[in-house]
C-alpha positions as CSV (number, residue, x, y, z in Angstrom):
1,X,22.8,51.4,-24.5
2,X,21.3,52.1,-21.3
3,X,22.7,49.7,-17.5
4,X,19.4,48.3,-17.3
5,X,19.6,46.7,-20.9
6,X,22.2,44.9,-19.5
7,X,20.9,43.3,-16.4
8,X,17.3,43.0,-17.5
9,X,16.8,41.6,-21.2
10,X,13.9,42.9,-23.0
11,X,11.2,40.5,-23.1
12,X,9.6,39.8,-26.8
13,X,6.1,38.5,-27.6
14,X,5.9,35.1,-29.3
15,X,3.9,33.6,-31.9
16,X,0.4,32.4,-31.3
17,X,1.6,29.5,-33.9
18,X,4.6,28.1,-31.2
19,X,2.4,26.9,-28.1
20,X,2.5,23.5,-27.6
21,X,-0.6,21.1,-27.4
22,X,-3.1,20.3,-25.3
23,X,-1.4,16.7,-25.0
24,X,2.2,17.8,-24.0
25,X,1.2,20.0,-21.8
26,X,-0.4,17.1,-19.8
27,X,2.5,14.4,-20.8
28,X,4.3,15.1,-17.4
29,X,1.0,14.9,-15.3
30,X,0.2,11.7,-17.2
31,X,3.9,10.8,-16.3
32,X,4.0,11.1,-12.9
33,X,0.5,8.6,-12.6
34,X,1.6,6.1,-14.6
35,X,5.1,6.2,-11.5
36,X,2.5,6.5,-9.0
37,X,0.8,3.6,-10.3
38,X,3.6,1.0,-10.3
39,X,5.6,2.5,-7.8
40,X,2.6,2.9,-5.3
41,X,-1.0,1.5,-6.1
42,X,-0.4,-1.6,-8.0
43,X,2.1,-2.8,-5.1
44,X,-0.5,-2.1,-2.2
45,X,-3.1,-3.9,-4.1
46,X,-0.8,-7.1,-4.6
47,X,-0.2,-7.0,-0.9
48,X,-4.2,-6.6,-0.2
49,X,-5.1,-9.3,-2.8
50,X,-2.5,-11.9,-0.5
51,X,-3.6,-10.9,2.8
52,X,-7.5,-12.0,1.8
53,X,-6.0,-15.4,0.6
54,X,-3.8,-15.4,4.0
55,X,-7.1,-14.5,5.9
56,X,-9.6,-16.8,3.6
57,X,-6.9,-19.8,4.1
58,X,-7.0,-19.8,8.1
59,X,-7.3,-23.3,9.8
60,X,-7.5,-24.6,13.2
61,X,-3.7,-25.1,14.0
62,X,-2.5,-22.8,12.1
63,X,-0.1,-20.3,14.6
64,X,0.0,-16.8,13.7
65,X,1.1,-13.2,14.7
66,X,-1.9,-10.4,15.1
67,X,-1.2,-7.1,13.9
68,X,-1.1,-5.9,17.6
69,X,2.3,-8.4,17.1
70,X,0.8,-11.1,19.6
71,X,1.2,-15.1,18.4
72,X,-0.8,-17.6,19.6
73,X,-2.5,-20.7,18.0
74,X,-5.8,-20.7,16.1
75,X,-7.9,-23.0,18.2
76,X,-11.3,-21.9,16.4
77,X,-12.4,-20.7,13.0
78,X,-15.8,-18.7,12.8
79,X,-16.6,-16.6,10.1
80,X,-15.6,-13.5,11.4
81,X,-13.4,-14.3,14.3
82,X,-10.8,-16.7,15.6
83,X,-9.9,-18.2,19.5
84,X,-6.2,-17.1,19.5
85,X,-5.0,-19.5,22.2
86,X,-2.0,-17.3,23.8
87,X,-0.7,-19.6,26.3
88,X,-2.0,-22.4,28.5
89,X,-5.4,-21.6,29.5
90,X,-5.2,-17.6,27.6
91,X,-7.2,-17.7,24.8
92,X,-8.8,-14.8,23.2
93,X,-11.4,-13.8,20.4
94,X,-9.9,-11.9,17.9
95,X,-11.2,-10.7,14.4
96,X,-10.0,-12.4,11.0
97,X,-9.0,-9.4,9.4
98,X,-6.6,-8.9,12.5
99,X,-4.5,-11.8,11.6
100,X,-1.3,-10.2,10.0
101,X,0.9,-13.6,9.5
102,X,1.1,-17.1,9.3
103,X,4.2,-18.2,11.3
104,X,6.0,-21.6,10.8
105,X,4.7,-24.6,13.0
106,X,6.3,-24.9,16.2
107,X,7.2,-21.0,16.5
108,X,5.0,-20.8,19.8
């Protein structure tokens, strides 16, 4: 028995009969979608689906936050943009997609 027989086991061929199938071998990448899916995709997709109703709902009135985090009151709906009255006499044109929140009434 030679030192290296010791430290380096000899390595033996296998049977062509004992490799797995095509299926298991793609089990874990089929896996790991199926936690992508519910852990990722699905979620971001709920949270798209309720910003179109959040965005399709708008109404004069309504006071809101922007995604650049200012809050204002929606003085005018058009179909692609909103007045966004800031303050007394501030009011600016902002797009409807840019409307992150609906804020409670009396917030500004």
């Amino acid at each position: 028995m030679d030192i290296f027989d010791l430290l380096i086991p000899s390595a033996y061929a296998q049977d062509a009969a004992a490799e797995p199938s095509a299926f298991i071998s793609l089990l874990p990448l089929i896996a790991i979608f199926i936690i992508f899916y519910f852990l990722m995709i699905r979620p971001q997709m709920k949270r798209a689906k309720e910003h179109r109703a959040l965005v399709a709902a708008l109404n004069a009135g309504d006071e809101v936050v922007t995604n650049g985090g200012l809050l204002g009151k929606i003085i005018k709906v058009e179909d692609s943009f909103v007045d966004l009255e800031l303050t007394k006499d501030v009011v600016i044109k902002v797009q409807r997609h840019a409307v992150s929140g609906l804020l409670p009434k009396g917030t500004v």
